[in-house]
C-alpha positions in Angstrom: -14.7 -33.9 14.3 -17.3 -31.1 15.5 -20.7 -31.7 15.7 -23.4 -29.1 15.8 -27.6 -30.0 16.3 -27.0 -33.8 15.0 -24.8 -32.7 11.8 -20.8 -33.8 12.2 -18.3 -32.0 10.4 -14.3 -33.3 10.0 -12.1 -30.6 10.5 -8.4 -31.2 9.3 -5.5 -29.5 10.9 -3.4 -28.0 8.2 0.1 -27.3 9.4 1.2 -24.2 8.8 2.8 -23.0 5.6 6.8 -23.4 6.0 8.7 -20.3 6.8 11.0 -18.7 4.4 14.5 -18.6 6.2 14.6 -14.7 7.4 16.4 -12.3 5.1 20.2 -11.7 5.8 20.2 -8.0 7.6 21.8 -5.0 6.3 25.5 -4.5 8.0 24.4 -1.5 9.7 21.0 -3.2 11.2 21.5 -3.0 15.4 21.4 -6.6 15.7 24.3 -7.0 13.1 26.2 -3.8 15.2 26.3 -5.7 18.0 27.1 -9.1 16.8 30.2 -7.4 15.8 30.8 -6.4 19.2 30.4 -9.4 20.8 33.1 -10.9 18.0 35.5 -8.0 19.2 35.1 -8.8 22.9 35.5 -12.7 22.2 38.8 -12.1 20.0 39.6 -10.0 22.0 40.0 -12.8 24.4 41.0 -16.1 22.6 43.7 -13.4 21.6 45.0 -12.7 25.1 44.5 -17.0 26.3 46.2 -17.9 22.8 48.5 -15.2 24.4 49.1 -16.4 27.9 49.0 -20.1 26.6 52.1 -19.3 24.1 54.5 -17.3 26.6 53.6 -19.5 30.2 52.7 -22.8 28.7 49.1 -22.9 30.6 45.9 -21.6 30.1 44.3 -18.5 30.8 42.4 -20.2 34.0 45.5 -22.0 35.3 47.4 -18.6 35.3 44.3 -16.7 36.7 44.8 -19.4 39.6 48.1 -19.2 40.2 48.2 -15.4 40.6 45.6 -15.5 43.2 47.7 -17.9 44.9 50.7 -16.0 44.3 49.3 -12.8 45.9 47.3 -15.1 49.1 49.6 -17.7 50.2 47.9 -20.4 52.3 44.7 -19.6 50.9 42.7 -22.8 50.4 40.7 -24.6 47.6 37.4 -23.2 49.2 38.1 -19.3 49.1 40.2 -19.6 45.9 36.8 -20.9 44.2 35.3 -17.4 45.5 38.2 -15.7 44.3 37.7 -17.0 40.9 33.8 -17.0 41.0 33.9 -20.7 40.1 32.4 -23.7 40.9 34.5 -25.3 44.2 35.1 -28.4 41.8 36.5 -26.4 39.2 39.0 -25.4 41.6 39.9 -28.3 42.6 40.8 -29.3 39.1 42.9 -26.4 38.7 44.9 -26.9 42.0 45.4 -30.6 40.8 46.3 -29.3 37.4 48.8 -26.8 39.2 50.3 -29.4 42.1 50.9 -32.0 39.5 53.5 -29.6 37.3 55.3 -28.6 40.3 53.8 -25.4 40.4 52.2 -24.9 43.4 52.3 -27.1 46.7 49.5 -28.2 48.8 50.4 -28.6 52.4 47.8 -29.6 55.4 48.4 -26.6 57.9 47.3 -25.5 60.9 44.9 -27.4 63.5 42.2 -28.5 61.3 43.7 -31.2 59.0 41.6 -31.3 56.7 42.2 -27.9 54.7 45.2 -27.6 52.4 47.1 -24.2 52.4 48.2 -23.9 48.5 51.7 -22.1 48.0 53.0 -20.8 44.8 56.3 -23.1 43.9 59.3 -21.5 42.0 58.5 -23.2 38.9 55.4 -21.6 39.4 56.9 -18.2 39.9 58.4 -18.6 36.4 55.5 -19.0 34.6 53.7 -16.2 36.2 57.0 -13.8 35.4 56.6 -14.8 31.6 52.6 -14.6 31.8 51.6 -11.2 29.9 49.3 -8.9 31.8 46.6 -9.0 33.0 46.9 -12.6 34.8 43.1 -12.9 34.9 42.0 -12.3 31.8 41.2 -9.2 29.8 37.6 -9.4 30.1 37.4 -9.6 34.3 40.0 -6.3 34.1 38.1 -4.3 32.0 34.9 -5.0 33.8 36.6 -4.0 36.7 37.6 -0.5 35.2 34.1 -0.2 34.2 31.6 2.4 36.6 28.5 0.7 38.0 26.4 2.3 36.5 27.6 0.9 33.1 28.2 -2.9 34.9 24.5 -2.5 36.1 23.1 -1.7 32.4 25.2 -4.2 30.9 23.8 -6.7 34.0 20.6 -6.2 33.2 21.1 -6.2 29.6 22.9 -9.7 29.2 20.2 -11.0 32.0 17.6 -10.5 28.9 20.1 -12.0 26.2 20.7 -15.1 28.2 16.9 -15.6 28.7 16.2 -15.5 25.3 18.8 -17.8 24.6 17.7 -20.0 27.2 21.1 -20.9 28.1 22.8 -22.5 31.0 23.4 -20.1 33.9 25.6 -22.5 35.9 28.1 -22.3 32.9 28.7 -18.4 34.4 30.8 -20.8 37.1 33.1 -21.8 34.2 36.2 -19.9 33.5 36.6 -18.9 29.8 40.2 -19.5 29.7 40.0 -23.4 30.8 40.9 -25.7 27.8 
């Protein structure tokens, strides 16, 4: 209600009209173009974890972990996280995942007890022998072939696509390849 010099007036809010659903966009529209590129890079890969699941029986992030354990023996739950770029839990989970097949052992060394120095078993040599290439991923190994002036555009780039997607920026701790 609105009054105005001693006379009242009802005002109703009309909701707004209902949208039409938007109008599919020709194949060749930009935002189509790149939604095809994003389904290449995706398939690209599930292809290589369907891949590395098939030939070494674990997925892509167990064999990701592994290798770095393979290539730093001793190194502990801690710096493998870092290694990985994932969350210290998450590495955890992995290890666990890892010492419980018999693929990697987890010794306390040294003077302070309480770190574990995490060796690569023979069973777990096996598995990384019939793991195809590239152990961590096809996605982190073509970044890293990338120039940085190419990572920095696409940085920048994905920074404004996650905004508008409003998504979760502690999932960039989780490894694509974990089941």
């Amino acid at each position: 209600m609105m009054c105005f010099d001693n006379a009242c007036i009802i005002i109703s809010r009309m909701s707004p009209e209902p949208q039409a659903p938007p109008q599919p966009l020709p194949p060749d529209a930009p935002p189509q173009r790149v939604l095809r590129q994003f389904r290449i890079v995706f398939n690209a890969v599930k292809t290589h974890f369907r891949q590395l699941e098939h030939e070494s029986g674990l997925g892509g992030a167990q064999v990701w972990a592994l290798s770095v354990i393979d290539s730093q023996p001793g190194i502990g739950a801690t710096s493998l996280s870092r290694a990985l770029d994932i969350h210290q839990s998450t590495a955890s989970n992995l290890v666990r995942g890892l010492v419980e097949r018999g693929y990697v052992s987890a010794a306390r060394e040294g003077t302070d007890r309480r770190s574990v120095a995490l060796r690569v078993l023979p069973a777990g040599q096996e598995v990384l022998r019939r793991a195809p290439a590239p152990l961590a991923g096809v996605l982190p190994n073509a970044l890293a072939t990338l120039d940085e002036s190419t990572l920095l555009r696409l940085e920048q780039d994905l920074g404004t696509l996650i905004a508008q997607l409003d998504a979760d920026e502690a999932a960039g701790k989780i490894p694509l390849g974990q089941p």
